[in-house]
C-alpha positions as CSV (number, residue, x, y, z in Angstrom):
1,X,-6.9,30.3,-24.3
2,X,-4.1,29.4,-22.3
3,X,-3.7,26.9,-19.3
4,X,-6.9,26.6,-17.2
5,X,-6.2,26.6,-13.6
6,X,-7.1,22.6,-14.0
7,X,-4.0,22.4,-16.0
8,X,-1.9,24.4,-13.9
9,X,-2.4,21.9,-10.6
10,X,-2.4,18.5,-12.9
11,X,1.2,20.2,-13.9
12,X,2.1,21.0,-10.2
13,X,0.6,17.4,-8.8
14,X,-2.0,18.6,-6.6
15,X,-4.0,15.9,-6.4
16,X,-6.3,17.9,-3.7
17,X,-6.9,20.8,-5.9
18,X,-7.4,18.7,-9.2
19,X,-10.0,16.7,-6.7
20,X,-12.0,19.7,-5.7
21,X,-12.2,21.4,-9.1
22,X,-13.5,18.2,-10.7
23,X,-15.9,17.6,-8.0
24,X,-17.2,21.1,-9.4
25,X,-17.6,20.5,-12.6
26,X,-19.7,18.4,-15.4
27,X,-18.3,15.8,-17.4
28,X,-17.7,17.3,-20.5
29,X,-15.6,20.1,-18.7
30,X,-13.1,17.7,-17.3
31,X,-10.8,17.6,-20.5
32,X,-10.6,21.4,-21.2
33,X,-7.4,22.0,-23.6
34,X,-5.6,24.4,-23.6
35,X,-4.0,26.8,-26.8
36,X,-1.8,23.9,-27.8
37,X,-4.6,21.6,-27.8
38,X,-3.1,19.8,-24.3
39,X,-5.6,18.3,-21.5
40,X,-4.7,18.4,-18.1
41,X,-3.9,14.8,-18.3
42,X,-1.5,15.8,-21.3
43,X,0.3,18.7,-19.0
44,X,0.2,16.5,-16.0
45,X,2.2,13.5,-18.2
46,X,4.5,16.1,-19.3
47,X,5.1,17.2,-15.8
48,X,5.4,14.0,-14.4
49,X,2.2,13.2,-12.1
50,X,0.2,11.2,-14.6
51,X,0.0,8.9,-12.7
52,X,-1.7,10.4,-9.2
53,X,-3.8,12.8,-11.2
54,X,-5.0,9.7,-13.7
55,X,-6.5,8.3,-9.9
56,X,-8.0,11.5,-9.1
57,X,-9.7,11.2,-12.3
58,X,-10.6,7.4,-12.0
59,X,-12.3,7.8,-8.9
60,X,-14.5,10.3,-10.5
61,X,-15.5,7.4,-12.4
62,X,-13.6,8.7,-15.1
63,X,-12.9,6.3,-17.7
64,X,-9.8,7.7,-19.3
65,X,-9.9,4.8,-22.5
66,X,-13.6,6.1,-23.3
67,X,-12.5,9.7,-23.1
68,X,-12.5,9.8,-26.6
69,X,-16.1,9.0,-27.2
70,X,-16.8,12.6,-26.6
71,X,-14.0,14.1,-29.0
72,X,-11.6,14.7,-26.2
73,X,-7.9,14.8,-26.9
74,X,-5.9,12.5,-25.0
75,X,-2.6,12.6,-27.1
76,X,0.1,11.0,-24.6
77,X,3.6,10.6,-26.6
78,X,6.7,11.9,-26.0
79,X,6.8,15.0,-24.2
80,X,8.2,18.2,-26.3
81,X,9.2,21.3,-25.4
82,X,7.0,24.0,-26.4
83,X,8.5,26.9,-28.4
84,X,6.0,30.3,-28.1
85,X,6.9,33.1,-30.5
């Protein structure tokens, strides 16, 4: 699967979409990855917006350090560039 539309306004910054998607889902739906195994909070680093889209996630009550209790990746490095074939 490729980008969910989560991912695609954590990568544009839009911190009032990202709000009103979450505030429609469940908790274990909040870190959906996409084919390269990224979370929104991965694409949204990569982009840039970490930062604002981290708070739109904290006030959610998000704990982003326990994320990985429930298996989710949160693998924040360097950015790369993606190669697709």
């Amino acid at each position: 699967m490729g980008n969910t539309i989560l991912h695609v306004f954590a990568k544009k910054g839009d911190v009032h979409a990202v709000h009103s998607i979450l505030s429609a889902m469940c908790y274990e739906e909040y870190f959906p990855t996409n084919r390269s195994g990224e979370t929104p909070l991965d694409v949204a680093w990569q982009a840039g917006h970490y930062e604002p889209i981290s708070y739109v996630y904290e006030n959610f009550g998000i704990r982003l350090d326990k994320a990985k209790v429930f298996g989710l990746p949160l693998k924040f490095g360097s950015p790369k560039k993606r190669r697709y074939l």
